[in-house]
VOBA-1610 file (N, C-alpha, C; in pm, whole numbers, padded with zeros to 5 digits, always signed):
BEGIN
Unk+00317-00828+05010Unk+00300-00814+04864Unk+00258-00670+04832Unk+00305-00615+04750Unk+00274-00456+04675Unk+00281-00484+04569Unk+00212-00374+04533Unk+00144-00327+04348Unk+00216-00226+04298Unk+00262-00224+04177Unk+00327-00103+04091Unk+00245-00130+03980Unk+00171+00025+03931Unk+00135+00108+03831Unk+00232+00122+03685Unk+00195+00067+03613Unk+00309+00144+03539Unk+00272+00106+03370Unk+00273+00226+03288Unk+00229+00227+03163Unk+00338+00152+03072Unk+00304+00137+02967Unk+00407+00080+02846Unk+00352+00120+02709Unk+00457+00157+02616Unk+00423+00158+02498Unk+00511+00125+02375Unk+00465+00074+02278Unk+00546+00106+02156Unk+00518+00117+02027Unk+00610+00132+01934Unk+00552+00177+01798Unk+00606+00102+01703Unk+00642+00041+01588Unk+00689-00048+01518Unk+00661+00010+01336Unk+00735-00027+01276Unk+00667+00021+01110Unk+00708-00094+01061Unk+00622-00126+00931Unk+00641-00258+00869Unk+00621-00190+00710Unk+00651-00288+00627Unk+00625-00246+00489Unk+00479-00279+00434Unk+00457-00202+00364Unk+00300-00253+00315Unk+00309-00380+00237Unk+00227-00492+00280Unk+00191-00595+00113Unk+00119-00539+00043Unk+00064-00499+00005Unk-00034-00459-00082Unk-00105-00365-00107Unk-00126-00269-00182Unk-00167-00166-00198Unk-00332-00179-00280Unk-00408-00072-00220Unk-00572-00095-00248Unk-00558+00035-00350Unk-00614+00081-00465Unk-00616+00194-00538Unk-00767+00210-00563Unk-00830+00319-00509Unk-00951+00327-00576Unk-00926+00486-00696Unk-01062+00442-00704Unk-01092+00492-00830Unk-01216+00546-00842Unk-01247+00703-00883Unk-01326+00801-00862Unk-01402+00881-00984Unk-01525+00803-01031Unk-01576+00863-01174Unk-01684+00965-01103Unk-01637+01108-01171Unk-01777+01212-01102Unk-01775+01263-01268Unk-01912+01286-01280Unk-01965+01369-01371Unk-02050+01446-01364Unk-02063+01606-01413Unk-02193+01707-01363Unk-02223+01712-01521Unk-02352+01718-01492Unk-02460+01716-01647Unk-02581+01848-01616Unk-02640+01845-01687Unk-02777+01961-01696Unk-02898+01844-01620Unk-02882+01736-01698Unk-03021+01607-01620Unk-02912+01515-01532Unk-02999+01456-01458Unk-02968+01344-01408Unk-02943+01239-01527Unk-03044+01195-01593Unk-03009+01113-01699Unk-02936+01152-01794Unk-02852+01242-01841Unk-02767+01272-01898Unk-02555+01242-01773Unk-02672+01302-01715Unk-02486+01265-01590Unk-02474+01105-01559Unk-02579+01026-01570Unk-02564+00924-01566Unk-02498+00829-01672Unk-02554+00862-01776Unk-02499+00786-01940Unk-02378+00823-01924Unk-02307+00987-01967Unk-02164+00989-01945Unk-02099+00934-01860Unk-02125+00932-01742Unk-02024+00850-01618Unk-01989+00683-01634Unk-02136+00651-01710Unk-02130+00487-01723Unk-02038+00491-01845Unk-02051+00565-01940Unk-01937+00588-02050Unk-01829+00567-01977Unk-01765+00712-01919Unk-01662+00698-01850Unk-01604+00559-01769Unk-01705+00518-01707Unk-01634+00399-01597Unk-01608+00286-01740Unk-01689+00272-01839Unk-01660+00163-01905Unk-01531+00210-01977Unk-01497+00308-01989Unk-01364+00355-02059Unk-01240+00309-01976Unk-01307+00379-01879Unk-01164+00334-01741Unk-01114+00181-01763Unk-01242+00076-01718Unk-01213-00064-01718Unk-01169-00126-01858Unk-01195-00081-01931Unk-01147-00165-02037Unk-00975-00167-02050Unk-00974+00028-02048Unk-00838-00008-02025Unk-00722-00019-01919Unk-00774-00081-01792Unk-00738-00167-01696Unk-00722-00276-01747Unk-00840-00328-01824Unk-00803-00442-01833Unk-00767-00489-01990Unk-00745-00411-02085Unk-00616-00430-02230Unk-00494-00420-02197Unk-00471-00323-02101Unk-00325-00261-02092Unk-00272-00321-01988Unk-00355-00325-01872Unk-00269-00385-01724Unk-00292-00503-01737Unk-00391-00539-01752Unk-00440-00700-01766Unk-00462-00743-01638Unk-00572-00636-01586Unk-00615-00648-01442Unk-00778-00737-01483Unk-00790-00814-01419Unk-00915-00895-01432Unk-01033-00838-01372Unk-01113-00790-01491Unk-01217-00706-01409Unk-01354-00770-01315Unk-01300-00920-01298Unk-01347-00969-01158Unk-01308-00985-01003Unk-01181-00898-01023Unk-01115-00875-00894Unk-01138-00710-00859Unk-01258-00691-00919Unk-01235-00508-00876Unk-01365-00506-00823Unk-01417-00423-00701Unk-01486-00405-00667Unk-01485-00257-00631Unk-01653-00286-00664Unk-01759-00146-00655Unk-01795-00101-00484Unk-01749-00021-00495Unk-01756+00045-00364Unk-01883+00149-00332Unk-01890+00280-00438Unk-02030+00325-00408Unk-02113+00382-00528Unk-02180+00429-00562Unk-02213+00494-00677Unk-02380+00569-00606Unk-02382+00614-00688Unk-02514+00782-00681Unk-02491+00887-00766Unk-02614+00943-00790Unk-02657+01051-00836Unk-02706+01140-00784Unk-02677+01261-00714Unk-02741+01354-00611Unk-02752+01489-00739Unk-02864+01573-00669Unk-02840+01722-00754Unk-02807+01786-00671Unk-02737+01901-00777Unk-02633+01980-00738Unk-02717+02095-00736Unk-02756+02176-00595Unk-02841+02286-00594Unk-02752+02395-00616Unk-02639+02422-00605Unk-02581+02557-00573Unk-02500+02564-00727Unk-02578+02453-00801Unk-02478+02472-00977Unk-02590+02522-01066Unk-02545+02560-01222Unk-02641+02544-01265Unk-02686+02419-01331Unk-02561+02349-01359Unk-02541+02213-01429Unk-02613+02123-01317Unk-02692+02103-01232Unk-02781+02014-01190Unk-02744+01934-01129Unk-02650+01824-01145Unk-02699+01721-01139Unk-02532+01589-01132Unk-02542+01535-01027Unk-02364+01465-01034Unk-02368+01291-01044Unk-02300+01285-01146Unk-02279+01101-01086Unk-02138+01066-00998Unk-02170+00992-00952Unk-02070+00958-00859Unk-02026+00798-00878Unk-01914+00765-00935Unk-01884+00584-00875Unk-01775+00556-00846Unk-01783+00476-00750Unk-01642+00454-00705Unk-01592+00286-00679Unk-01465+00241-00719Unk-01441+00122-00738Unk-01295+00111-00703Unk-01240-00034-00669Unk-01120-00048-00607Unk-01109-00152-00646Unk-00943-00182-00642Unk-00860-00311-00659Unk-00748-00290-00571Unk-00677-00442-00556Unk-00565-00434-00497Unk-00470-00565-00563Unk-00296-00459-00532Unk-00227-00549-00618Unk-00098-00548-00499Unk-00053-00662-00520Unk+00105-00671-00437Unk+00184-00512-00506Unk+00234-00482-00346Unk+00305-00347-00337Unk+00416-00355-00401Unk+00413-00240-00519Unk+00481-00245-00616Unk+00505-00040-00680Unk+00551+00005-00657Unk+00532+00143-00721Unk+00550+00141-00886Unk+00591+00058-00958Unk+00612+00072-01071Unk+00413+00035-01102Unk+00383-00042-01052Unk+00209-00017-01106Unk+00150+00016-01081Unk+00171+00103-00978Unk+00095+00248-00924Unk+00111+00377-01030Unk+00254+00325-01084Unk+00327+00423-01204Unk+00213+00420-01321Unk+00172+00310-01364Unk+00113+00205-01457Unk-00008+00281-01484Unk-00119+00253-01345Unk-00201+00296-01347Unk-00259+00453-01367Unk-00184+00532-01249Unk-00195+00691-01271Unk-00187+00725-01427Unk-00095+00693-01488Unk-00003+00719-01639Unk-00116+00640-01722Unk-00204+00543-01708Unk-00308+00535-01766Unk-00417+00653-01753Unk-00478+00685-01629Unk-00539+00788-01601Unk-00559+00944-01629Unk-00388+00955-01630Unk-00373+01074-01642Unk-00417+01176-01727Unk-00463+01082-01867Unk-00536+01149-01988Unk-00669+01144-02003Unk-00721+01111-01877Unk-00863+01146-01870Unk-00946+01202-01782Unk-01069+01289-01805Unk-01137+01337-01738Unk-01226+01315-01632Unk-01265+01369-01552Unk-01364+01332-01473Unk-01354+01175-01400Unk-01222+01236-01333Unk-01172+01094-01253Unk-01097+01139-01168Unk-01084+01099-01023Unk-01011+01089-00899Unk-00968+00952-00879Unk-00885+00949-00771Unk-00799+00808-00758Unk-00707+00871-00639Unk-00725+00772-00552Unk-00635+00739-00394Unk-00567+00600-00364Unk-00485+00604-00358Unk-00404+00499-00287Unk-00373+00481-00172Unk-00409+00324-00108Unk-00415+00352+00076Unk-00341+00167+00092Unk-00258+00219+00196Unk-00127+00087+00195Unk-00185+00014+00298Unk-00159-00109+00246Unk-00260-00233+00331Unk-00127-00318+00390Unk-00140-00390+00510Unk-00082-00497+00533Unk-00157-00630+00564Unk-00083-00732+00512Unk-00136-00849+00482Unk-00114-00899+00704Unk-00189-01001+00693Unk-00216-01066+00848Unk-00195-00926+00975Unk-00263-00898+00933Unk-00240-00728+01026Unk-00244-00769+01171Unk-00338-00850+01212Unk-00361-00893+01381Unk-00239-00910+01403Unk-00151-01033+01348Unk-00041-01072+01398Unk+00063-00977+01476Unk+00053-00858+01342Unk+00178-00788+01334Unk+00118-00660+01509Unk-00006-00612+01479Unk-00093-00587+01589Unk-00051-00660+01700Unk-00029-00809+01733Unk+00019-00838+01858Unk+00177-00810+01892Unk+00220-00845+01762Unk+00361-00835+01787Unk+00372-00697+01880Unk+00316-00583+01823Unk+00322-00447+01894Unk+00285-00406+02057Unk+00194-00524+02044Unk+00133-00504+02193Unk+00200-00625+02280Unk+00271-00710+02265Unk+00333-00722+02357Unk+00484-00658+02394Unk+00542-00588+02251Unk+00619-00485+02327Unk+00621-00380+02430Unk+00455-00369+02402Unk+00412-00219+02499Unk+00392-00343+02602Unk+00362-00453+02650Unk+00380-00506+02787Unk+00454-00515+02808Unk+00600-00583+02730Unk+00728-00569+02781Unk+00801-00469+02803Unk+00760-00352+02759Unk+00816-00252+02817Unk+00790-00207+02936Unk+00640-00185+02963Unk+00617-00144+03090Unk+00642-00215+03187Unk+00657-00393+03195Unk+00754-00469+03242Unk+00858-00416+03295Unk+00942-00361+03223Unk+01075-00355+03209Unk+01069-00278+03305Unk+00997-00140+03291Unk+01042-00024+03364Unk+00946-00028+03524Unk+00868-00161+03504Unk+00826-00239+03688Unk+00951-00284+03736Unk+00982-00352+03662Unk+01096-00423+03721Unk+01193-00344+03778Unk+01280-00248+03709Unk+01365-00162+03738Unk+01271-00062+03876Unk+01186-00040+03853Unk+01127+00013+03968Unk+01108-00067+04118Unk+01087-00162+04129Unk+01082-00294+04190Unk+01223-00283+04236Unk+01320-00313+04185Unk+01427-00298+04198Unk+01506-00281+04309Unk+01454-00129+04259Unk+01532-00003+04393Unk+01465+00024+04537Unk+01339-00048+04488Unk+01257-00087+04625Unk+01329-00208+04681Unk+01390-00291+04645Unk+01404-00407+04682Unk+01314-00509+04716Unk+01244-00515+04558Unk+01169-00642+04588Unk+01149-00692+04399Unk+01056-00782+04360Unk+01063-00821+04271Unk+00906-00863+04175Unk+00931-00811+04094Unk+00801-00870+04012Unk+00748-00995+03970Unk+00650-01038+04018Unk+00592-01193+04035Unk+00484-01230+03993Unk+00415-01121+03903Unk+00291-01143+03822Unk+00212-01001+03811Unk+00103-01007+03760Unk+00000-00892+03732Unk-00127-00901+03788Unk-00208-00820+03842Unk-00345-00805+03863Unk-00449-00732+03732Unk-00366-00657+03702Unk-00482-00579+03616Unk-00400-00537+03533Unk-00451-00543+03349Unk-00423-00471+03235Unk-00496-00366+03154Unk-00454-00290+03135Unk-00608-00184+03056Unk-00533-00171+02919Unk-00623-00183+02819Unk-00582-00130+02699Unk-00697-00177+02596Unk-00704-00052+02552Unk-00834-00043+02462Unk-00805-00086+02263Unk-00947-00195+02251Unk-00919-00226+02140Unk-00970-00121+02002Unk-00946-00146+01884Unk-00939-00037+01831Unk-01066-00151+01739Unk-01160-00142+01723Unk-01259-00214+01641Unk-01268-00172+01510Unk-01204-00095+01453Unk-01238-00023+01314Unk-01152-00094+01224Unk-01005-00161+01309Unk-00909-00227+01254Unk-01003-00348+01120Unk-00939-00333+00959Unk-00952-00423+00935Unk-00816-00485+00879Unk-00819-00643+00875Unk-00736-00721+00887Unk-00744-00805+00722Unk-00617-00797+00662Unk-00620-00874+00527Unk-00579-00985+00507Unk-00579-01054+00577Unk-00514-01235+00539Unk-00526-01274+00444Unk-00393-01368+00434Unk-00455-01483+00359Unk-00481-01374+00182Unk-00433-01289+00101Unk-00494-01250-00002Unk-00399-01245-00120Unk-00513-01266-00202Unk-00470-01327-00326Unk-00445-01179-00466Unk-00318-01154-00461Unk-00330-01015-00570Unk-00359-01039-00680Unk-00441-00972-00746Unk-00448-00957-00869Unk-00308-00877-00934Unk-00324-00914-01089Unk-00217-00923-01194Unk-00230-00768-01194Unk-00099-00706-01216Unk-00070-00571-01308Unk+00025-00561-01340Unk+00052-00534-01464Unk+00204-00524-01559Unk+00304-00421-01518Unk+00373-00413-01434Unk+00519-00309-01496Unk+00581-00283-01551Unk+00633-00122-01547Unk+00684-00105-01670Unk+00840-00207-01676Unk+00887-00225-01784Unk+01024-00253-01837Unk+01122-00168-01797Unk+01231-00153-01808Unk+01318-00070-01722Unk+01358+00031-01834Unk+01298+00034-01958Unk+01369+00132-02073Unk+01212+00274-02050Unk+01091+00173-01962Unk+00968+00324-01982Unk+00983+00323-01783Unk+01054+00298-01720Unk+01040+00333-01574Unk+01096+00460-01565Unk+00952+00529-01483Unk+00985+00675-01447Unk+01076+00638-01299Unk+01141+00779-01234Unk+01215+00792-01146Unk+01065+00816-01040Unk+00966+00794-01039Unk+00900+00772-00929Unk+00843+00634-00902Unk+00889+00540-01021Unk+00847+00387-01008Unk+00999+00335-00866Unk+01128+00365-00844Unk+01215+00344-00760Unk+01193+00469-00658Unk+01084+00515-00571Unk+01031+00588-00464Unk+01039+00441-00375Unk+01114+00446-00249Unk+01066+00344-00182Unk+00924+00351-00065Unk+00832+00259-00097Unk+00738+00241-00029Unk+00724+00249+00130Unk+00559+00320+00091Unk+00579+00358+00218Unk+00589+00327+00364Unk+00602+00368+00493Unk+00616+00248+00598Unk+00444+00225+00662Unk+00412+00171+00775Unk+00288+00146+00826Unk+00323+00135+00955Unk+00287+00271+00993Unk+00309+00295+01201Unk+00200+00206+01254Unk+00232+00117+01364Unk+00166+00062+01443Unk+00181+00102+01577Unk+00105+00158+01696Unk+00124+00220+01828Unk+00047+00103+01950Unk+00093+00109+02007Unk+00018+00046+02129Unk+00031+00073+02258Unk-00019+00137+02375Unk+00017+00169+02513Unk-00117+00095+02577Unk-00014+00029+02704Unk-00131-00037+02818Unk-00055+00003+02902Unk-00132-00009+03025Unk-00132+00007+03205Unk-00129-00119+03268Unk-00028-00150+03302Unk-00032-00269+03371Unk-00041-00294+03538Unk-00155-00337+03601Unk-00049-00332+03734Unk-00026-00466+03801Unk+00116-00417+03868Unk+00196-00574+03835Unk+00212-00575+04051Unk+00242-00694+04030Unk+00214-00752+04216Unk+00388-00722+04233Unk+00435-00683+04351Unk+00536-00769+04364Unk+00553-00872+04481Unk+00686-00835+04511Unk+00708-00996+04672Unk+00760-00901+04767
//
């Protein structure tokens, strides 16, 4: 019986379900309590019209961080900071929606970051290609030795713990446009989602 070494990998892209958009209220004031009132202004401006215009339910949005730090190197003092997110089935026309709401106001940032729904799954799907590959290229190695692959002793491959995983989720509502106000960046096709995986396998033969 002998052992062959042999790595595997692969890469796969899938389409996003769902897209997460946050949303970025900063304001600089002279006081703290002055940067604070405007920003809470501001965020209540934002949500309302999220939720007149999109008819996003402002119980599906969550608050992510908020603070007030001073600003030593200004003369204006003093910053609010809040930040909040939603997510809606992947759609570019209400990504269109949203920005084009935004766009006429101040003291606001906003990122969009592409989610996939049952992520583990699609995560295994990937990693047993990277075993079947390195399979593949035992086998063919095996081969020319003249002998044959008949199982494994040892696998290495490191998990990635930071991964989070979206099952199972329920989108909230957002309106698109009609096809007489769709801009030519609402038909951009969405973007893909690289998945990588390489292990070391070592495999027995006969």
């Amino acid at each position: 019986m002998g052992k062959i070494k042999m790595g595997g990998s692969a890469t796969m892209e899938f389409d996003p379900d769902y897209y997460e958009f946050y949303i970025a209220v900063s304001v600089i004031s002279g006081t703290s309590g002055n940067a604070v009132t405007k920003g809470r202004k501001r965020t209540e401006e934002i949500l309302k019209q999220l939720r007149d215009k999109l008819s996003i339910d402002i119980n599906n949005i969550f608050l992510k961080d908020e603070k007030t730090k001073s600003l030593y190197n200004r003369k204006d003092g003093y910053q609010f900071e809040k930040k909040f997110y939603f997510r809606y089935k992947a759609d570019n026309r209400i990504t269109e929606n949203i920005v084009s709401l935004l766009e006429n106001m101040s003291d606001v940032e906003y990122d969009v970051k592409f989610k996939l729904e049952n992520e583990s799954e699609k995560e295994q799907l990937v990693l047993s290609s990277a075993i079947n590959n390195a399979k593949e290229k035992a086998e063919k190695l095996a081969e020319a030795l003249g002998s044959h692959i008949n199982g494994f002793k040892e696998i290495t491959y490191e998990f990635d713990d930071d991964v989070y995983y979206g099952a199972d989720m329920d989108y909230m509502c957002a309106c698109a446009d009609d096809d007489s106000e769709k801009s030519l960046a609402s038909d951009l096709k969405n973007p893909k989602i690289e998945i990588s995986k390489t292990v070391e396998v070592i495999w027995l033969t006969d």
